[in-house]
N, C-alpha and C positions, 0 to 999 in steps of 0.2 A: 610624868606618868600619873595617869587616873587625875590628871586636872579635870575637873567635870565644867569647873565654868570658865574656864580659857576657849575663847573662842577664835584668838587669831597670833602668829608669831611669826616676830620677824629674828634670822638665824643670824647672830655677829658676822662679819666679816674673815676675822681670823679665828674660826669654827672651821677645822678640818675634816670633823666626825660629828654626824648626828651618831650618837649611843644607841645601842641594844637599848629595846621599851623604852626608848626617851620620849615619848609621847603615845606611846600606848595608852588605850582605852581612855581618851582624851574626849571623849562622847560630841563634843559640843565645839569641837576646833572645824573652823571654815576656813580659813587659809593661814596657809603656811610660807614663808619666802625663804628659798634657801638660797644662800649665796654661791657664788662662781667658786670659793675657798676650800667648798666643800669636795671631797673625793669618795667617802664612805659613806653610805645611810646601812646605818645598823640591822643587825637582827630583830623583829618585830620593832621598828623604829615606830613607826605607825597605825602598830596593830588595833582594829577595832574602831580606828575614828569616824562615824560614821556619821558625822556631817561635813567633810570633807568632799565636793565632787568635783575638783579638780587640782590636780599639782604639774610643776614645772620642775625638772631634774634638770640641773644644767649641766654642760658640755664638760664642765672640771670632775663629774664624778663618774667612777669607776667600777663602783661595786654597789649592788642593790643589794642587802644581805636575806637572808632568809624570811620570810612569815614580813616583811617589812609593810605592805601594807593590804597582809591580810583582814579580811573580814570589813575591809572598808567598803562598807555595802551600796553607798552613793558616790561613789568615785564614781563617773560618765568619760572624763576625758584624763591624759596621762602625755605630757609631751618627754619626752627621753633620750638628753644629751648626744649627741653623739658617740663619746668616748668612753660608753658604759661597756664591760668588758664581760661582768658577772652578773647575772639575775639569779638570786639563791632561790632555795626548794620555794614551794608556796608563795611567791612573794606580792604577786595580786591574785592570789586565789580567794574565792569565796566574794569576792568582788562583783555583783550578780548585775549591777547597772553598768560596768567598764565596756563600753561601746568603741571606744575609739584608741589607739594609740596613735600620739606623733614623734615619730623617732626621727630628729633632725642630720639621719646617716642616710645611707643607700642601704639598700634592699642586701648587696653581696654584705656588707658590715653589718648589719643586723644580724645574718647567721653564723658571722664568726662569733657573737656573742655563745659564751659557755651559758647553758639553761638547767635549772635543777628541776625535779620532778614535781609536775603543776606548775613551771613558772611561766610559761608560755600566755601573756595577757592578750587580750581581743584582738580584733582588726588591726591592723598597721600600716598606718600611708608612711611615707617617705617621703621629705622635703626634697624641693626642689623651686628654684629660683623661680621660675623661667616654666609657664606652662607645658605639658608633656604632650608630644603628642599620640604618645602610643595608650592611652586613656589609662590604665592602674591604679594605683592607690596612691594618691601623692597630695601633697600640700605647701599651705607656703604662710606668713603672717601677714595680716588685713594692713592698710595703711597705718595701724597704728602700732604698729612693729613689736604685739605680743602676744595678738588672738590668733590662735592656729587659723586654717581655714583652706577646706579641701578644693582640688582643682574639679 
């Protein structure tokens, strides 16, 4: 928390929680790698990083906690596991450049996600293999099996 000159980190393996403000106000963090071990990102885990514009939530986590990446004001893109369950209050609120979500579920599993008040972030495609043909919001990874990329 309040590293000003960390500008990149990669999360151990057997890391099951990023902490509450475990990287709040981190001013100058440009990416971050969280591993598959992960299941919690904390309460303002992320608050305020605001050279951060993009992260990858994998499939293993569960819960988005609160305020988590509030005020992350250059966030643009956000791909988001499938088996996330919980997005807490605010949790990309204030996030004024977040254009895109890609949440690697379907459309019906995105609304059994529980949402806290303001957690609801921008646009949302939804993965899919195999082009759609009913045109919507969908997406799928380029040949190089990690850059989103809309149908």
């Amino acid at each position: 928390r309040d590293c000003n000159n960390l500008t990149s980190a990669t999360i151990g393996n057997s890391v099951t929680t990023i902490g509450n403000s475990a990287f709040s106000n981190c001013k100058n963090l440009t990416s971050i790698t969280i591993p598959d071990s992960v299941t919690t990102i904390g309460n303002s885990a992320f608050y305020s990083c605001d050279s951060l514009t993009s992260i990858t939530i994998p499939d293993s986590v569960t819960t988005i906690g609160y305020e988590a990446f509030n005020f992350c004001e250059n966030l643009t893109s956000v791909t988001i596991g499938s088996n996330v369950t919980t997005i807490g209050d605010s949790a990309f609120y204030n996030c004024s450049n977040l254009s895109r979500i890609f949440y690697k579920g379907s459309a019906e599993s995105w609304n059994d996600i529980t949402f806290g008040v303001n957690a609801r972030p921008g646009k949302v495609y939804y993965f899919t293999e195999t082009e759609p043909t009913d045109g919507g919001n969908y997406w799928h990874y380029d040949t190089d099996g990690k850059t989103p990329v809309i149908w």
